[in-house]
N, C-alpha and C positions, 0 to 999 in steps of 0.2 A: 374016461373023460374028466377033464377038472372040474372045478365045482369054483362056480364067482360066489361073494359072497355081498352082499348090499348091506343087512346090517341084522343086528340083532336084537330079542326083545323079547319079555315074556312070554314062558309059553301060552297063556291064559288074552294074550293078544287077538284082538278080533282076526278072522280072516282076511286075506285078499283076496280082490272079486275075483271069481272065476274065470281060468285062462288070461288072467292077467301075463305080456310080454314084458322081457324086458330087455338087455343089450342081444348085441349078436344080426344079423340079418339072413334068414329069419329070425322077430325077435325069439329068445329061449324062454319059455314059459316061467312062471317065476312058483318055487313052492317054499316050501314051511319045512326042516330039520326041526324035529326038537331033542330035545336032552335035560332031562329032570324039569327046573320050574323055568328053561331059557327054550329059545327057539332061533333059529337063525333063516333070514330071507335069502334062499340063493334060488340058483338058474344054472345049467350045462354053461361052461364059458367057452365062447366059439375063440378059434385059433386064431393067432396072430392079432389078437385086439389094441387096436389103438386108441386113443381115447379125440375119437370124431364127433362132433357135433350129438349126430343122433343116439350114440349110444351115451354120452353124456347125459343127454336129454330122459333118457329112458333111466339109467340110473339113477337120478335128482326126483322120477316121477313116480318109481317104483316106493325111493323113501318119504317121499310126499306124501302118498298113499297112503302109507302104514303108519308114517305121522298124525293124520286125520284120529288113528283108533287110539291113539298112546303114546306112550315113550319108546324111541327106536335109535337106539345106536348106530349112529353112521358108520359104514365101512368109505373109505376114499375108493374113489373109481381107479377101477384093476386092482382089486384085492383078490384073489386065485388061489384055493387051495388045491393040494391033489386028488382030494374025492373027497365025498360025504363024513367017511369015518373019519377024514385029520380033522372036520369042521366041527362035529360033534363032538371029538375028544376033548378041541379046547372048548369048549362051551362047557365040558363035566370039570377040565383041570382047572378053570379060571373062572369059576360059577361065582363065586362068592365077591371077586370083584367086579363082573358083569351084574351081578344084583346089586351091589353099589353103587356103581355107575347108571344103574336105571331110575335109581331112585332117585341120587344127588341131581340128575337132568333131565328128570320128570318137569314140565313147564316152563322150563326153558329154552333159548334158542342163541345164537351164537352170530355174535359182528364182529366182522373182522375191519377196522381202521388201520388206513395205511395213511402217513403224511409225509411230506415232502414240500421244500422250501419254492416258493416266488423268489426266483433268481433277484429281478431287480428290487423287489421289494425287502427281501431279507439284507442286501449289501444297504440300501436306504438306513435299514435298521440298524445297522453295525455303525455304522457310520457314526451313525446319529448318537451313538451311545458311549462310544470311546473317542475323546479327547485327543489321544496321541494318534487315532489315526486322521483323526478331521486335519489336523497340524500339518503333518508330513506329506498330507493330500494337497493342501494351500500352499506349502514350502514347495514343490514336483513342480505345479501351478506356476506359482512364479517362478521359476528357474526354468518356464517352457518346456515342460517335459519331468527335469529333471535326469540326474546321470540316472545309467544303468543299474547301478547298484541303490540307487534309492528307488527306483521302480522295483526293483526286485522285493526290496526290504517291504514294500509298500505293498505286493502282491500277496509275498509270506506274512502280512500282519493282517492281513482281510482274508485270508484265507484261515487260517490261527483263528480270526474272529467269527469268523461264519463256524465249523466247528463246533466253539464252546456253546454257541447259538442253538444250533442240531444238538448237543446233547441236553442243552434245558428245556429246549423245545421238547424232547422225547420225557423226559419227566415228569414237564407238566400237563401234557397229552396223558397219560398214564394217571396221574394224580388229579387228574379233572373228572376221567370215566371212570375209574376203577369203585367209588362211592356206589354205585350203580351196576354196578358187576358183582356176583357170585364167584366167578374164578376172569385169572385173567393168562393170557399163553401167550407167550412172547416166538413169534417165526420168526426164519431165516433174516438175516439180514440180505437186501437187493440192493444194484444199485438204482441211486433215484430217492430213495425212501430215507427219512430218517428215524421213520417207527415201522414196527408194522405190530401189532397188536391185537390180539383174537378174546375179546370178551365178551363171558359166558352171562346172559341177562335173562333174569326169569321174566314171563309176559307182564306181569304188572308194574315194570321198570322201564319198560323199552319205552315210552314215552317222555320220562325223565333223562334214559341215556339218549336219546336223540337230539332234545334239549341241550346237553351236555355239549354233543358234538358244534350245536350253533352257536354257540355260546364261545366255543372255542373259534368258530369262523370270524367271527364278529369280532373279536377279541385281539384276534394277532392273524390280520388278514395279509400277512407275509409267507402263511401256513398253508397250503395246500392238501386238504383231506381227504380222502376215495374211501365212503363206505359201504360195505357189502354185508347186506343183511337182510330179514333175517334169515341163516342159516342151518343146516341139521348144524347141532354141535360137535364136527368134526373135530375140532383140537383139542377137545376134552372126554374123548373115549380115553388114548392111551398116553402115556401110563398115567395120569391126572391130571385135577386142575392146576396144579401151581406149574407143571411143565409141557413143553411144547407137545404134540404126539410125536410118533416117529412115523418113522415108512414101512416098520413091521407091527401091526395089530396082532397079539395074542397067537403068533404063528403065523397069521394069513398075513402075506406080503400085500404094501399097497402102494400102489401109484401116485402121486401127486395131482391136483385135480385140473 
């Protein structure tokens, strides 16, 4: 049977209450691997697992739990080894950066900001701010319309101008939280978004980075922000803080959440 894995953490980690479930229906009971000074929380992973509600649920509560006693490495939900002994080996091959990682994200927790622009508010702002497009918008105007080819031009120079917008906008999204960040991880690009940004906040910060984020509402209300927090520190198990994780943890493949 495979072995899921939820996350990792010293061995010297309080326990989990007894008969604790966790994904699977029934849930699969959750226990303790160790290997020298690590331990890792898994469970039997039942077949064909999707990532449904409730087993979402159960794996966010498994590492809720174990977060209460300490510091615990998040695995992403459907992370599945082939058995006990591939989970244990990398816990002995990769010990010394698993002790790293326990220690740099010891008391800390992880926001992930995503922004994206207020359609009419962001063109408002381009607008307003480049001359030659105010111009050629009043020239269209008065010529009723304007030809084809000046609409066009007029389309490609507001489009050109929203762009350079979305890249300083991501900049200074980045350059407003990162004061307040320990590490910062840059995800995939989507569309929609013109950031998306995963920073790593120890607890006696997270008051000042929330601050940050209104700061930023209030500031350039053409900005649209969706924050998610706080988090296990997903994006900073692998392979560090200064880059994104992947989809494979230390062997054990993992899901997206």
């Amino acid at each position: 049977m495979s072995t899921y894995v939820y996350g990792i953490t010293a061995a010297t980690h309080p326990d989990l209450p007894e008969g604790m479930g966790g994904v699977g229906d029934p849930p699969r009971r959750v226990r303790v691997l160790t290997e020298g000074e690590l331990a890792a929380l898994v469970s039997e992973a039942p077949e064909g697992l999707r990532p449904k509600r409730r087993d979402l649920l159960a794996h966010q509560n498994v590492l809720a739990e174990a977060g209460g006693g300490g510091c615990v490495l998040p695995m992403r939900f459907g992370s599945v080894a082939p058995d006990d002994g591939t989970v244990t080996g990398v816990l002995a091959e990769r010990a010394d950066h698993y002790r790293e990682r326990l220690r740099t994200l010891d008391g800390k927790v992880e926001y992930n900001v995503k922004a994206g622009h207020v359609e009419a508010a962001v063109l408002h702002r381009v607008m307003s701010e480049n001359a030659e497009l105010r111009a050629l918008a009043e020239a269209n105007r008065q010529a009723g319309g304007g030809s084809y080819a000046d609409r066009l031009r007029l389309g490609e120079m507001v489009v050109g101008a929203v762009r350079v917008r979305e890249a300083e906008d991501a900049v200074e999204i980045r350059q407003t939280l990162e004061p307040e960040a320990a590490a910062v991880s840059v995800g995939p690009e989507s569309t929609g978004w013109l950031a998306n940004l995963s920073f790593l906040v120890g607890q006696g910060s997270v008051m000042a980075f929330l601050a940050g984020v209104e700061r930023l509402r209030g500031s350039h209300p053409h900005l649209e922000l969706s924050v998610n927090g706080p988090l296990p520190p997903y994006s900073f198990v692998e392979p560090g803080p200064a880059e994104p994780a992947g989809s494979v943890v230390g062997g054990v493949r993992g899901g997206q959440e």
